[in-house]
C-alpha positions as CSV (number, residue, x, y, z in Angstrom):
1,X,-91.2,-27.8,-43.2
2,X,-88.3,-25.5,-41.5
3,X,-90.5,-23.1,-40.8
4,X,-93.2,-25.6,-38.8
5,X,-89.8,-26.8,-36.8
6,X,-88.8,-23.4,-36.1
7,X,-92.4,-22.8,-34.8
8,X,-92.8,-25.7,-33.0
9,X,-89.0,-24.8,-31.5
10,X,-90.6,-21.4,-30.2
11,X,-93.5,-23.1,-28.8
12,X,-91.9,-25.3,-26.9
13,X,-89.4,-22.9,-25.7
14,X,-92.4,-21.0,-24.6
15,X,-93.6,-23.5,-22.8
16,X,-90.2,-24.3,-20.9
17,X,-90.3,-20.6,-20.0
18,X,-94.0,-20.8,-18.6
19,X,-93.2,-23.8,-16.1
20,X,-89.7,-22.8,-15.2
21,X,-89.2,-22.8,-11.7
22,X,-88.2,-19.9,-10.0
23,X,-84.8,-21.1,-8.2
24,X,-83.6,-19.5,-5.1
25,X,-80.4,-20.0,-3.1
26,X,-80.3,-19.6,0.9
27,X,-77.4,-19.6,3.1
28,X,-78.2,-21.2,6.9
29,X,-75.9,-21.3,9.7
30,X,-75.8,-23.8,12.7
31,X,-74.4,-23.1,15.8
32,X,-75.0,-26.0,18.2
33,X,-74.1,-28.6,16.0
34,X,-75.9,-31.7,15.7
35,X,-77.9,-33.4,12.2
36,X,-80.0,-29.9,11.8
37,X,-78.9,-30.3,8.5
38,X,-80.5,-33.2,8.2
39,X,-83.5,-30.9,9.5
40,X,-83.6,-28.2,7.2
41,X,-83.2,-30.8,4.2
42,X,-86.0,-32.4,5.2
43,X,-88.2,-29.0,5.5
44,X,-86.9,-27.8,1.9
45,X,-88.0,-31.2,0.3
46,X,-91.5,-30.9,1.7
47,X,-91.4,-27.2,0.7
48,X,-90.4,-28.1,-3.0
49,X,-93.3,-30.6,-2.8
50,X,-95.9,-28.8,-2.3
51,X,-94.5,-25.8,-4.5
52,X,-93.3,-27.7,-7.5
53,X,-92.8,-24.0,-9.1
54,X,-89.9,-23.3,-6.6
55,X,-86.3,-25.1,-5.8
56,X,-84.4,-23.6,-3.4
57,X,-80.6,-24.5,-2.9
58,X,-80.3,-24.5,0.9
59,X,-76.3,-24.1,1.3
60,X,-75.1,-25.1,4.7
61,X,-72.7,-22.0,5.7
62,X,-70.9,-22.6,9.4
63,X,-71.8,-20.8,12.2
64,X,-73.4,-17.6,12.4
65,X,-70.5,-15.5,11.3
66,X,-69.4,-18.1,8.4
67,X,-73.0,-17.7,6.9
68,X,-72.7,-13.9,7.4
69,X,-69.3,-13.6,5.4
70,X,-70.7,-16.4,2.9
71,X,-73.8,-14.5,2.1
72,X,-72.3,-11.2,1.7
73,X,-69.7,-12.4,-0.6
74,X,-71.8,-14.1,-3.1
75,X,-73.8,-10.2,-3.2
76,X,-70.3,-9.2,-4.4
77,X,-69.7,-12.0,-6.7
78,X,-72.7,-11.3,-9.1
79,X,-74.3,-14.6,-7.5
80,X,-76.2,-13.7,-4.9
81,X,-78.5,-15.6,-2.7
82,X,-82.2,-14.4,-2.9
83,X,-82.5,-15.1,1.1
84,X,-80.6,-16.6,4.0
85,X,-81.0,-17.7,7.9
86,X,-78.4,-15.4,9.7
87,X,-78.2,-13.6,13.6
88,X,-80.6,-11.8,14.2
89,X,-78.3,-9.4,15.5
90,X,-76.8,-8.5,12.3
91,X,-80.3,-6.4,11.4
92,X,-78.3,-2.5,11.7
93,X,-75.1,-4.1,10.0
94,X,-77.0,-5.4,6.9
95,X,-79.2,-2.1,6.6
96,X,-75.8,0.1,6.8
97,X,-74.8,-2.1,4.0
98,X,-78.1,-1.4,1.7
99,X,-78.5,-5.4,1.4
100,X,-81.6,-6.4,2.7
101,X,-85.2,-5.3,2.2
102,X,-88.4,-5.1,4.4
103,X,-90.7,-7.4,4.7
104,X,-93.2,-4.3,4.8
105,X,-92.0,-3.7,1.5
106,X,-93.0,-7.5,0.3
107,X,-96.0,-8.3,1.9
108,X,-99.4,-7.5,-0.4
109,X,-102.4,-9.6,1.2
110,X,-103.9,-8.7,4.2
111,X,-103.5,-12.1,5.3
112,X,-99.4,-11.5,4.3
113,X,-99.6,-8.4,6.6
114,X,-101.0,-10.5,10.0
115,X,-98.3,-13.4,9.2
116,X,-95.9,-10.4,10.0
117,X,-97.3,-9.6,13.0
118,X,-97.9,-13.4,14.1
119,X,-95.0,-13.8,16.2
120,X,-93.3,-13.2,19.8
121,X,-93.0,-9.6,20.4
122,X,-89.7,-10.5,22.3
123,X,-88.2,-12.0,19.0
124,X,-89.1,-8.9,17.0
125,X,-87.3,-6.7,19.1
126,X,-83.9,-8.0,16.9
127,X,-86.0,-8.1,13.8
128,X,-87.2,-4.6,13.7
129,X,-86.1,-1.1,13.4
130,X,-87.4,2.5,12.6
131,X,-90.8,0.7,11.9
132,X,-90.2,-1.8,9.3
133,X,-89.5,-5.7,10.1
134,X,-86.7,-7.0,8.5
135,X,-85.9,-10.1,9.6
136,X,-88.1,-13.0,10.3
137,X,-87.3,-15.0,13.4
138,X,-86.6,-18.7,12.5
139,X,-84.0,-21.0,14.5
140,X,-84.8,-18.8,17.8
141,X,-83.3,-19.7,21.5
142,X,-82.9,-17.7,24.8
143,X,-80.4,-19.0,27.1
144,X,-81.5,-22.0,29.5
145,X,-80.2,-23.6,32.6
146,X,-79.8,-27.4,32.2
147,X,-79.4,-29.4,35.2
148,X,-78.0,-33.2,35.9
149,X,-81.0,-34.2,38.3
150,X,-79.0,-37.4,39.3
151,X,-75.8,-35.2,40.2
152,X,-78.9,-33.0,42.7
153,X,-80.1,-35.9,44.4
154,X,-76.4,-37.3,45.5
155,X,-75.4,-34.0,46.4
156,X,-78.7,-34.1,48.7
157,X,-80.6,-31.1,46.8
158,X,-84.4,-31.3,45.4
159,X,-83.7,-32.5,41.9
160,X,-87.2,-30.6,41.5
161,X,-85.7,-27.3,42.6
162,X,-83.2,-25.7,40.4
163,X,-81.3,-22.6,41.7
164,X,-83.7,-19.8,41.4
165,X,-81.3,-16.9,42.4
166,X,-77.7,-15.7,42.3
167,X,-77.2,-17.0,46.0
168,X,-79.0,-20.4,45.2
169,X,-76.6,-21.1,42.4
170,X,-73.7,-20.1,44.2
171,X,-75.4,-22.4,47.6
172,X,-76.3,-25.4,45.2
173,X,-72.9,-25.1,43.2
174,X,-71.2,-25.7,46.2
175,X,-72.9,-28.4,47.6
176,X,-72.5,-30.1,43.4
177,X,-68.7,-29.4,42.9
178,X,-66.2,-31.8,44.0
179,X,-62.9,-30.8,45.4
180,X,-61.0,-33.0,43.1
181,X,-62.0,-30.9,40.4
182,X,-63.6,-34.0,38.7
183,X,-67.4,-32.6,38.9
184,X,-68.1,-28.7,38.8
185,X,-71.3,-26.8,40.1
186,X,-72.1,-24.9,37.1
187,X,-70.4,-24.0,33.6
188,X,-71.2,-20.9,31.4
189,X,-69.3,-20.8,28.6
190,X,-67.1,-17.6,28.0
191,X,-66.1,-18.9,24.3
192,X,-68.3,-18.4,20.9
193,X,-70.7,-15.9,22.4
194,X,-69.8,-14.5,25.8
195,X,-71.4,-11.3,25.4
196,X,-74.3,-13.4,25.0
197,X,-74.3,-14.7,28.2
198,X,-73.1,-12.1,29.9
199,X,-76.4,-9.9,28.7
200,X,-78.6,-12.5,30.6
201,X,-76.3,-11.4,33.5
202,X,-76.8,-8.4,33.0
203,X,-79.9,-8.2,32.6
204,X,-80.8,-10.5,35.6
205,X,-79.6,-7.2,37.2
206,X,-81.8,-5.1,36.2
207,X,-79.7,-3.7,32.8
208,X,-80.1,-4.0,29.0
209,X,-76.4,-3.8,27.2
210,X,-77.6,-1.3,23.9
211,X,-80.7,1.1,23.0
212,X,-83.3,-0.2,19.9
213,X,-81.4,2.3,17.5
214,X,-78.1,0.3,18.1
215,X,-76.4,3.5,18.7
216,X,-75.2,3.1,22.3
217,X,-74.2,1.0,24.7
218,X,-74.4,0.7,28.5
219,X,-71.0,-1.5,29.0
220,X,-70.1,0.2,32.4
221,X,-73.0,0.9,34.2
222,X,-73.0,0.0,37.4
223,X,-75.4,-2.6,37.1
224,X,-73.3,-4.6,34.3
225,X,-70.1,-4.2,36.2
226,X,-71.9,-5.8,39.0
227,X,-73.0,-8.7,36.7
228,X,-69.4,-9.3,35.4
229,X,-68.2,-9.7,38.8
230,X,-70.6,-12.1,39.8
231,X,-69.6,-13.9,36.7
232,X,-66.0,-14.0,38.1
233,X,-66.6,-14.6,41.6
234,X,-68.0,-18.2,40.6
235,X,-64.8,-19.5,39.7
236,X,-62.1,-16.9,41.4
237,X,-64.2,-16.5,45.0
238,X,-66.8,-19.4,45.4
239,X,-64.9,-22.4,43.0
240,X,-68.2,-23.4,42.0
241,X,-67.0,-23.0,38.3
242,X,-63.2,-23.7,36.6
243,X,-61.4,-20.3,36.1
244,X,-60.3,-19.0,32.7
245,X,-61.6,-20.1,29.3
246,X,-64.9,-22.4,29.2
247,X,-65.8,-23.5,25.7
248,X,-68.9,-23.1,23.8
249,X,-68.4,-26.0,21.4
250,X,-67.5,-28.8,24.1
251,X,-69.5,-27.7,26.9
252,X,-72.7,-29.9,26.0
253,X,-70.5,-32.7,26.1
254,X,-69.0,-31.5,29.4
255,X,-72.2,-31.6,30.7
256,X,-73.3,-35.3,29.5
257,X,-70.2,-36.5,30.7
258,X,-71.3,-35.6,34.2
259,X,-68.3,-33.2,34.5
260,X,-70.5,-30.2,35.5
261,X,-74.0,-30.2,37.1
262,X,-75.4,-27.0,35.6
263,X,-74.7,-25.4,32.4
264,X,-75.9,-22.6,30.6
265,X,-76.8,-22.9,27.0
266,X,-79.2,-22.6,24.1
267,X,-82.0,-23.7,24.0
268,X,-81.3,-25.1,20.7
269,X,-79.4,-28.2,22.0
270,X,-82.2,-29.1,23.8
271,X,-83.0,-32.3,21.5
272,X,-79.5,-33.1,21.6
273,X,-79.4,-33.6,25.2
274,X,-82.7,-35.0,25.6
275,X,-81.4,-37.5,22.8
276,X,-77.7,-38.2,24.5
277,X,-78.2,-37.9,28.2
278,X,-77.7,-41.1,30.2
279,X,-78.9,-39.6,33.4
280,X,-82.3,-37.3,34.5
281,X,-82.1,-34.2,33.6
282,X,-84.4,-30.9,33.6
283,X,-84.1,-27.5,32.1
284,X,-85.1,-24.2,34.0
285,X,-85.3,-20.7,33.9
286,X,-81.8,-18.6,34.4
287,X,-81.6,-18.0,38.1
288,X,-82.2,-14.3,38.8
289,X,-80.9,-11.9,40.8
290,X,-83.1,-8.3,40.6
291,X,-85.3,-9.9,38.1
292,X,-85.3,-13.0,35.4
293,X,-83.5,-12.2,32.6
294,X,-81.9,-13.1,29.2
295,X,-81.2,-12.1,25.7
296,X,-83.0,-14.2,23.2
297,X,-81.0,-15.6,20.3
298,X,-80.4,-17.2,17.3
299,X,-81.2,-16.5,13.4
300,X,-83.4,-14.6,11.2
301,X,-84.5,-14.4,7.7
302,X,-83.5,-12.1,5.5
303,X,-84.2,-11.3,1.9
304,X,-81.6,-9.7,-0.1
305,X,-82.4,-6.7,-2.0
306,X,-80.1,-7.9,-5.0
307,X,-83.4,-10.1,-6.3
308,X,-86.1,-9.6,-8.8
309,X,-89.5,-8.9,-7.6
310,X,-90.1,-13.1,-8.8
311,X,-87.4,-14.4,-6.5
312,X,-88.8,-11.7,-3.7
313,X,-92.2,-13.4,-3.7
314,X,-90.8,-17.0,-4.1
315,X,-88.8,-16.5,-1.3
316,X,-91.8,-14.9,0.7
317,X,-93.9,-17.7,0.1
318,X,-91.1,-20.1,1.1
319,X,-90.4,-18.1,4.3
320,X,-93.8,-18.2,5.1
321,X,-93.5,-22.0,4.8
322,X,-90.7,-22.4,7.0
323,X,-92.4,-20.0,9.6
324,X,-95.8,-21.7,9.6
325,X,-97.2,-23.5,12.5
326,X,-96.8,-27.0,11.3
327,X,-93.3,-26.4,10.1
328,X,-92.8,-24.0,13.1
329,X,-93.4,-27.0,15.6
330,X,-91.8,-29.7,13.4
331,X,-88.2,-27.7,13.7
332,X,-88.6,-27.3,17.2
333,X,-89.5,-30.7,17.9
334,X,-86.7,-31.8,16.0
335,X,-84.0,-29.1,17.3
336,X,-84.8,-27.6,20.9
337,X,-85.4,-24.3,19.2
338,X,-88.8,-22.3,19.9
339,X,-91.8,-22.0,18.5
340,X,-91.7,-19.0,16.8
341,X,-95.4,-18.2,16.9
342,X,-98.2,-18.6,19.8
343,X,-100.0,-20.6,17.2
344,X,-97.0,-23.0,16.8
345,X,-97.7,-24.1,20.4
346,X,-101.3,-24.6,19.9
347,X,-100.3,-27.2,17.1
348,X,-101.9,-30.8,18.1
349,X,-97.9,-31.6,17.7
350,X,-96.4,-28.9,20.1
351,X,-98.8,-29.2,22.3
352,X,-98.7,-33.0,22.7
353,X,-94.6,-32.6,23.1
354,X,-94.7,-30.0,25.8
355,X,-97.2,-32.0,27.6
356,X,-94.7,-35.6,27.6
357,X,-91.8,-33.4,28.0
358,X,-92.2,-30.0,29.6
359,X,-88.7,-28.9,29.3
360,X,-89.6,-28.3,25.5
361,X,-91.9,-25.1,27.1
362,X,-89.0,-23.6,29.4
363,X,-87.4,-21.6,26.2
364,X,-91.2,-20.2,25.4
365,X,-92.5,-19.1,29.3
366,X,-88.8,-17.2,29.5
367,X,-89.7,-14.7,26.9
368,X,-91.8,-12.7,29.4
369,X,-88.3,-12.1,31.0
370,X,-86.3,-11.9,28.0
371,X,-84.4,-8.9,26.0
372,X,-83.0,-8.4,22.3
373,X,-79.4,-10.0,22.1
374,X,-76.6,-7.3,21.8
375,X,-76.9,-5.3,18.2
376,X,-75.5,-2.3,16.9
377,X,-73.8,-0.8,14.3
378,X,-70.4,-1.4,13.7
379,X,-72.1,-5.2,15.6
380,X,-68.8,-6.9,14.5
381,X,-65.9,-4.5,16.0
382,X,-68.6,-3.6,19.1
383,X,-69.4,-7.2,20.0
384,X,-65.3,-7.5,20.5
385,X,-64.9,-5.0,22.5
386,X,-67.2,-7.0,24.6
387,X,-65.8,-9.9,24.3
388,X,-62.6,-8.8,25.3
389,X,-63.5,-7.7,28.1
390,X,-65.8,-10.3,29.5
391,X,-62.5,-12.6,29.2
392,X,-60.1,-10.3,30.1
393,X,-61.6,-10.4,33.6
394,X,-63.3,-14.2,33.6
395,X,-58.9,-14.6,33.0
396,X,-58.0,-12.2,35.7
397,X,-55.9,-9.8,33.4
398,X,-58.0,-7.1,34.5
399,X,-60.9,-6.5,36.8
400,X,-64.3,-5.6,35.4
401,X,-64.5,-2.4,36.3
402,X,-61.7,-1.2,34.2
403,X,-62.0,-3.8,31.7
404,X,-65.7,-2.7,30.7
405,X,-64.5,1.0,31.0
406,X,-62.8,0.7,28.1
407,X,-64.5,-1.5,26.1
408,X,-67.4,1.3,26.6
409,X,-65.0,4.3,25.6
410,X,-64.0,2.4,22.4
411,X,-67.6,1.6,22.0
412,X,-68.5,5.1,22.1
413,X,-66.1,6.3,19.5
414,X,-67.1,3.2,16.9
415,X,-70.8,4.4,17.5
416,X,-70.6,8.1,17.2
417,X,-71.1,8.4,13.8
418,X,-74.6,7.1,13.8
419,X,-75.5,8.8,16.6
């Protein structure tokens, strides 16, 4: 009699083991706030659904630097996460830390290998280096002009013409801003991610701000010191803009409380606006000045190499999920962010949204103009430098000129090692 319990103990432990389900944990940042949480829930629960075999733990991290820190200290902890959303730009800093794994190295199927090369060539250019991918664009954005169409046609401008150059922005913002300081022409924010804003500058002029190897940067070309002036001319010359500090986190609210006319922004509060917005409004291309120009943005997949080659292809598959066409469409319905695929937008779904609402398609047609966000190695320390001196100038405690002088000398010494 024991012996048929212990037996029938084994089997049924056997059986446990057969059906368990491989379990993965993910990290995800968001950093335009709103219910994406709400989003990516929603997208997990389908995804556990229809691969009962599979639970993943989607952990809501922060913004993009929270999830970074969060990630990398559960590698340390012995309890790592299998995969998680993070910048895109932290592709060199991950690889220097031996923590994430190719996709290449993954993939099996044929059909595996052409979901790799499925997507924007613009978005790869953060998710690939020395021939491998290694990150998998997801919650993807380039920076977009949004414009208060009822604030144009009281100001007498065509609420169908947004600035299309430097001058027209600096023309229009004129004719938008109020004297009383209760109404500005345009607002870019210079908290959160300035460098990020200042590399569509920059490369509206005709300059990129790194190489592809992430082992240089171009901080004081003429060409970007030209950008960061133009930058601080909008509030110090032309008043179009308030001087000093402008806010990341509050300037979508600025900007539906009528307080400014234009803003620059993500993409990825796109549904947030169109959600909120008591007046018209309409979304544009950045203005140019030697071209069109801006960084694209947002988060990647990674997979972590501290995984079994069981978790790998559980997380693959879910990846794959999330970066499907359907699911592809359904997120940026639901967020603002891009289609991450051409064959997102040719989704009965996409396509039906673009055509009722054609700011949705904006983010998309920019990426013939766009460029990879800032990355190198070192991205933390580098990214600073930047930083610093994008608001040392906006502030007037330096001028641009010497302010991106130094950043670039302190640049160079943090990146000669990998050079």
């Amino acid at each position: 009699m024991l012996k048929k319990l212990i037996l029938g103990g084994i089997i049924a432990t056997g059986l446990q083991l057969a059906h368990a389900a491989t379990q993965l944990t993910m990290y995800y940042p968001v950093a335009v706030g709103g219910p994406l949480t709400k989003v990516v829930d929603g997208l997990v629960a389908d995804f556990e659904a229809a691969y009962p075999d599979i639970n993943v733990q989607a952990i809501y991290a922060g913004n993009y630097n929270d999830a970074r820190v969060k990630a990398l200290a559960a590698l340390k902890s012995g309890e790592p996460a299998q995969l998680s959303v993070m910048f895109s730009i932290d592709l060199h800093e991950l690889r220097d830390l031996d923590a994430i794994i190719a996709f290449d190295d993954v993939v099996e199927t044929d059909e595996e290998r052409a979901w790799l090369n499925g997507f924007y060539p613009a978005l790869m250019e953060n998710s690939q280096a020395d021939g491998k991918t290694w990150g998998i664009p997801f919650q993807r954005s380039t920076i977009v002009m949004y414009y208060n169409k009822d604030l144009f046609k009281a100001a007498g401008l065509d609420p169908e013409t947004p600035p299309q150059t430097w001058d027209d922005l600096v023309r229009m913002g004129k004719q938008l801003t109020k004297a009383d300081g209760s109404q500005w022409g345009v607002m870019i924010p210079s908290t959160g991610y300035p460098y990020w804003m200042f590399g569509a500058l920059a490369k509206q002029n005709g300059e990129v701000l790194m190489n592809q190897a992430g082992n240089e940067t171009y901080f004081n070309q003429p060409a970007v010191i030209e950008a960061l002036q133009y930058w601080q001319s909008l509030g110090a010359e032309h008043k179009i803009m308030p001087q000093g500090a402008i806010e990341w986190g509050t300037l979508r609210q600025n900007f539906l409380d009528q307080k400014t006319a234009i803003m620059w922004h993500s993409t990825g509060n796109l549904t947030a606006v169109k959600d909120n917005a008591s007046f018209d409004f309409g979304m544009a291309m950045l203005p140019k000045n030697k071209e069109y120009g801006s960084p694209t943005g947002g988060g990647n997949f990674y997979l972590f190499k501290q995984s079994t080659p069981e978790e790998r292809r559980a997380a693959l598959t879910f990846i794959r999920y999330m970066t499907s066409p359907e699911q592809a469409a359904q997120w940026s319905i639901a967020t603002g962010y891009m289609g991450v695929s051409p064959e997102a937008y040719e989704t009965k779904a996409l396509q039906g949204y673009v055509q009722d609402f054609s700011p949705a398609a904006v983010a998309r047609d920019q990426l013939e103009y766009a460029t990879a966000e800032l990355a190198t190695h070192q991205a933390g320390r580098v990214r600073k430098l930047l930083d610093d001196a994008i608001q040392a100038t906006l502030t007037g405690q330096q001028n641009a000129q010497e302010a991106l002088n130094a950043a670039q000398k302190q640049a160079d010494r943090v990146l000669k090692p990998y050079q």
